[in-house]
C-alpha positions as CSV (number, residue, x, y, z in Angstrom):
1,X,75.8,93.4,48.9
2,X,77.5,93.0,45.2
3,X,78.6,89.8,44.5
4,X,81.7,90.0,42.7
5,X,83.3,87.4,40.8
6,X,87.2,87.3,39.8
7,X,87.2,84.4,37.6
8,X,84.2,85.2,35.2
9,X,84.9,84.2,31.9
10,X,84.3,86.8,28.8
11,X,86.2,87.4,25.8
12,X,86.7,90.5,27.1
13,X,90.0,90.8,28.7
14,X,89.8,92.3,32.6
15,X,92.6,94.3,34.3
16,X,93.7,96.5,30.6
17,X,94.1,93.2,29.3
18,X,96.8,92.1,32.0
19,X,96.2,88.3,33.4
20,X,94.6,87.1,36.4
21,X,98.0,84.4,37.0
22,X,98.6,85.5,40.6
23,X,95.1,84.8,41.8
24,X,94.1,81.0,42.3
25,X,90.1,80.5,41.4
26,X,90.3,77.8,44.2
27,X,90.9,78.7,48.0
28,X,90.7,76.7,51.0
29,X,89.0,78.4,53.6
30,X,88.8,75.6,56.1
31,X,89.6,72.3,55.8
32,X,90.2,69.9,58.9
33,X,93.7,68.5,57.3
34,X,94.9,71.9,56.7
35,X,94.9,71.4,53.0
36,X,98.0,69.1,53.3
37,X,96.4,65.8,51.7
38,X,95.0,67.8,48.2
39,X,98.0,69.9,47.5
40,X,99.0,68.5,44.2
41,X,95.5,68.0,42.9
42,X,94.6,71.3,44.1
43,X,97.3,72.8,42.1
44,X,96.3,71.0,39.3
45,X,93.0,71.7,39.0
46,X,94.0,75.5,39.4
47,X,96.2,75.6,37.0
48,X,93.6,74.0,34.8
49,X,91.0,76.8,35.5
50,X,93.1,79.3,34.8
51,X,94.8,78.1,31.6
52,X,90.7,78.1,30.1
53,X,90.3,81.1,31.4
54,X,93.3,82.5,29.2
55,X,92.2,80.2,25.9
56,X,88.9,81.4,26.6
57,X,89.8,84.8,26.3
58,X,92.4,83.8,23.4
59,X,89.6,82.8,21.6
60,X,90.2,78.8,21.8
61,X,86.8,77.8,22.5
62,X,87.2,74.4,22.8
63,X,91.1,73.9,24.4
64,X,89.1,75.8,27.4
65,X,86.1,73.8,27.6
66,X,88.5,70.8,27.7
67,X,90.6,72.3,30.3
68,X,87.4,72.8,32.1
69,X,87.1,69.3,32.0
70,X,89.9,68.0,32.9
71,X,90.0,70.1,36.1
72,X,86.6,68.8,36.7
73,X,87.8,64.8,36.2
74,X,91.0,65.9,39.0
75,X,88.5,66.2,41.4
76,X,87.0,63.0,40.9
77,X,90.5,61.8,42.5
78,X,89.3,63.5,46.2
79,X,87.4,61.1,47.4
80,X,88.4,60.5,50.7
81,X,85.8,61.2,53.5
82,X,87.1,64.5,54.5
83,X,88.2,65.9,51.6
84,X,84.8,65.2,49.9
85,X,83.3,68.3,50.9
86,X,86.0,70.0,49.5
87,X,85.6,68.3,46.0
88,X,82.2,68.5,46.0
89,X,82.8,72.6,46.0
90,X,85.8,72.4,43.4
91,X,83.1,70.3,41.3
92,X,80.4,73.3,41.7
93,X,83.2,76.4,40.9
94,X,83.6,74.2,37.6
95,X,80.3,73.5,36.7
96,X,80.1,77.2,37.3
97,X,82.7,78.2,34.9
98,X,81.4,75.6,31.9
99,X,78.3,77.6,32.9
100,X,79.4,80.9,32.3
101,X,81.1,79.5,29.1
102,X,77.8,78.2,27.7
103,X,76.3,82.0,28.4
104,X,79.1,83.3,26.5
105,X,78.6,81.2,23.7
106,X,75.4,81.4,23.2
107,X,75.2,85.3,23.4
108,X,77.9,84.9,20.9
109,X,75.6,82.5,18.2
110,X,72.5,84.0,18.6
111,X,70.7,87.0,18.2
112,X,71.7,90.0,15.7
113,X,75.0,90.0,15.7
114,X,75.2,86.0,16.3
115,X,77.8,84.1,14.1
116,X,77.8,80.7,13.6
117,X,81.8,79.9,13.2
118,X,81.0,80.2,17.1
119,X,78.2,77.1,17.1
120,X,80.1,74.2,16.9
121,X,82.0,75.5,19.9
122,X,78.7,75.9,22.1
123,X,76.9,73.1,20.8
124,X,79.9,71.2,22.0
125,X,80.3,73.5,25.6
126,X,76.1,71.9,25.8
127,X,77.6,68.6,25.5
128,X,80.6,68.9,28.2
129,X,78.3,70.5,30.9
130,X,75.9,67.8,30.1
131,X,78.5,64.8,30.5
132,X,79.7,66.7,34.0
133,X,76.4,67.5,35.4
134,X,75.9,63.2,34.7
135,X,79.4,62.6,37.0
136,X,78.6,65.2,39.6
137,X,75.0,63.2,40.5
Protein backbone atom coordinates (compact mmCIF):
# COMPACT_ATOMS: atom_id res chain seq x y z
CA UNK A 1 0.00 0.00 0.00
CA UNK A 2 2.01 3.40 -1.04
CA UNK A 3 1.15 6.19 0.82
CA UNK A 4 1.04 9.06 -1.34
CA UNK A 5 1.09 12.55 -0.36
CA UNK A 6 -0.20 15.61 -2.68
CA UNK A 7 0.86 18.38 -0.55
CA UNK A 8 4.61 17.40 0.13
CA UNK A 9 6.65 20.29 0.15
CA UNK A 10 10.08 20.32 -1.98
CA UNK A 11 11.74 22.91 -4.02
CA UNK A 12 11.14 20.83 -6.61
CA UNK A 13 8.18 21.85 -8.55
CA UNK A 14 5.41 18.69 -9.16
CA UNK A 15 3.10 18.43 -12.20
CA UNK A 16 6.03 20.10 -15.01
CA UNK A 17 6.12 22.78 -12.73
CA UNK A 18 2.18 23.54 -13.04
CA UNK A 19 0.45 24.39 -9.41
CA UNK A 20 -1.48 22.26 -7.14
CA UNK A 21 -4.41 25.46 -6.76
CA UNK A 22 -7.36 23.21 -7.56
CA UNK A 23 -6.68 20.68 -4.90
CA UNK A 24 -7.45 21.78 -1.17
CA UNK A 25 -4.69 20.12 1.36
CA UNK A 26 -7.73 20.10 3.81
CA UNK A 27 -10.91 17.75 3.29
CA UNK A 28 -13.75 17.04 5.38
CA UNK A 29 -14.55 13.53 5.28
CA UNK A 30 -17.14 13.42 8.05
CA UNK A 31 -18.17 15.88 10.16
CA UNK A 32 -21.54 15.77 12.25
CA UNK A 33 -22.43 19.59 11.14
CA UNK A 34 -21.76 18.90 7.64
CA UNK A 35 -18.83 21.26 7.55
CA UNK A 36 -21.38 24.26 7.75
CA UNK A 37 -20.04 25.93 11.08
CA UNK A 38 -15.95 26.01 9.79
CA UNK A 39 -16.50 27.17 6.28
CA UNK A 40 -14.72 30.45 6.44
CA UNK A 41 -11.88 29.16 8.67
CA UNK A 42 -11.57 26.21 6.64
CA UNK A 43 -10.96 28.26 3.63
CA UNK A 44 -8.69 30.22 5.35
CA UNK A 45 -6.46 27.92 6.61
CA UNK A 46 -6.38 26.31 2.97
CA UNK A 47 -5.58 28.98 1.36
CA UNK A 48 -2.81 29.49 3.90
CA UNK A 49 -1.27 25.99 3.10
CA UNK A 50 -1.30 26.40 -0.18
CA UNK A 51 0.13 29.90 -0.51
CA UNK A 52 3.50 28.15 1.54
CA UNK A 53 3.41 25.56 -0.44
CA UNK A 54 3.94 27.98 -3.59
CA UNK A 55 6.61 30.43 -1.54
CA UNK A 56 8.09 27.34 -0.55
CA UNK A 57 8.70 26.27 -3.84
CA UNK A 58 9.46 30.04 -4.87
CA UNK A 59 12.15 29.85 -2.67
CA UNK A 60 10.68 32.21 0.19
CA UNK A 61 11.66 30.25 3.05
CA UNK A 62 10.43 32.16 5.59
CA UNK A 63 6.85 33.95 4.00
CA UNK A 64 6.05 29.94 4.00
CA UNK A 65 6.95 29.03 7.39
CA UNK A 66 4.90 32.07 8.41
CA UNK A 67 2.06 31.09 6.32
CA UNK A 68 2.33 27.80 8.00
CA UNK A 69 1.80 29.53 11.01
CA UNK A 70 -0.77 31.45 10.63
CA UNK A 71 -2.94 28.55 9.23
CA UNK A 72 -1.91 26.77 12.28
CA UNK A 73 -3.13 30.00 14.80
CA UNK A 74 -6.82 29.77 12.41
CA UNK A 75 -7.31 26.64 13.94
CA UNK A 76 -6.90 27.70 17.34
CA UNK A 77 -10.37 29.60 16.53
CA UNK A 78 -12.33 25.88 16.29
CA UNK A 79 -12.91 25.30 19.49
CA UNK A 80 -16.27 24.25 19.83
CA UNK A 81 -16.93 20.66 21.07
CA UNK A 82 -17.62 19.22 17.76
CA UNK A 83 -15.51 20.81 15.72
CA UNK A 84 -12.53 20.03 17.99
CA UNK A 85 -11.74 16.88 16.42
CA UNK A 86 -11.66 18.46 13.35
CA UNK A 87 -9.02 21.15 14.45
CA UNK A 88 -7.22 18.84 16.22
CA UNK A 89 -6.49 17.05 12.60
CA UNK A 90 -6.05 20.49 10.66
CA UNK A 91 -3.41 21.10 13.66
CA UNK A 92 -1.63 17.67 12.84
CA UNK A 93 -1.66 18.18 8.58
CA UNK A 94 0.32 21.54 9.73
CA UNK A 95 2.60 20.35 12.02
CA UNK A 96 3.14 17.91 9.29
CA UNK A 97 3.95 20.40 6.66
CA UNK A 98 6.42 22.70 9.09
CA UNK A 99 7.70 19.15 9.40
CA UNK A 100 8.48 18.38 5.96
CA UNK A 101 9.85 22.02 5.73
CA UNK A 102 12.32 21.45 8.50
CA UNK A 103 13.55 18.06 6.35
CA UNK A 104 13.92 20.27 3.47
CA UNK A 105 15.92 22.69 5.12
CA UNK A 106 18.11 20.81 6.71
CA UNK A 107 19.00 18.54 3.62
CA UNK A 108 19.49 21.84 2.13
CA UNK A 109 22.30 23.14 5.05
CA UNK A 110 23.95 20.22 5.65
CA UNK A 111 26.03 17.78 4.16
CA UNK A 112 28.28 18.23 0.85
CA UNK A 113 26.51 20.32 -1.01
CA UNK A 114 24.85 22.17 2.15
CA UNK A 115 24.90 26.07 1.97
CA UNK A 116 24.45 28.17 4.68
CA UNK A 117 22.37 31.34 3.01
CA UNK A 118 19.76 28.47 3.66
CA UNK A 119 20.54 28.33 7.84
CA UNK A 120 18.95 31.19 9.09
CA UNK A 121 15.78 29.99 7.34
CA UNK A 122 15.91 26.39 9.14
CA UNK A 123 17.22 27.52 12.35
CA UNK A 124 14.18 29.78 12.30
CA UNK A 125 11.57 26.67 10.60
CA UNK A 126 13.24 24.79 14.37
CA UNK A 127 11.93 27.68 16.19
CA UNK A 128 8.17 27.87 14.55
CA UNK A 129 7.65 24.02 14.95
CA UNK A 130 8.89 24.34 18.32
CA UNK A 131 6.42 27.32 19.35
CA UNK A 132 3.41 25.14 17.61
CA UNK A 133 4.21 21.79 18.96
CA UNK A 134 4.05 24.14 22.70
CA UNK A 135 0.14 25.40 21.43
CA UNK A 136 -0.88 21.96 20.14
CA UNK A 137 -0.25 20.32 23.94
Amino acid sequence: MTNKRDWEFSSLKKNGGQSTNENNPIHLENCPRGGNRCIDQRSEINKSIKSSHELFQDRQYNHSIDELKAAFHKTLDLQDSPCNQCANLFRHRILESMEQVNQELRKMTTGLFGSRRYKPSYQYAVLVMEELKQLNK
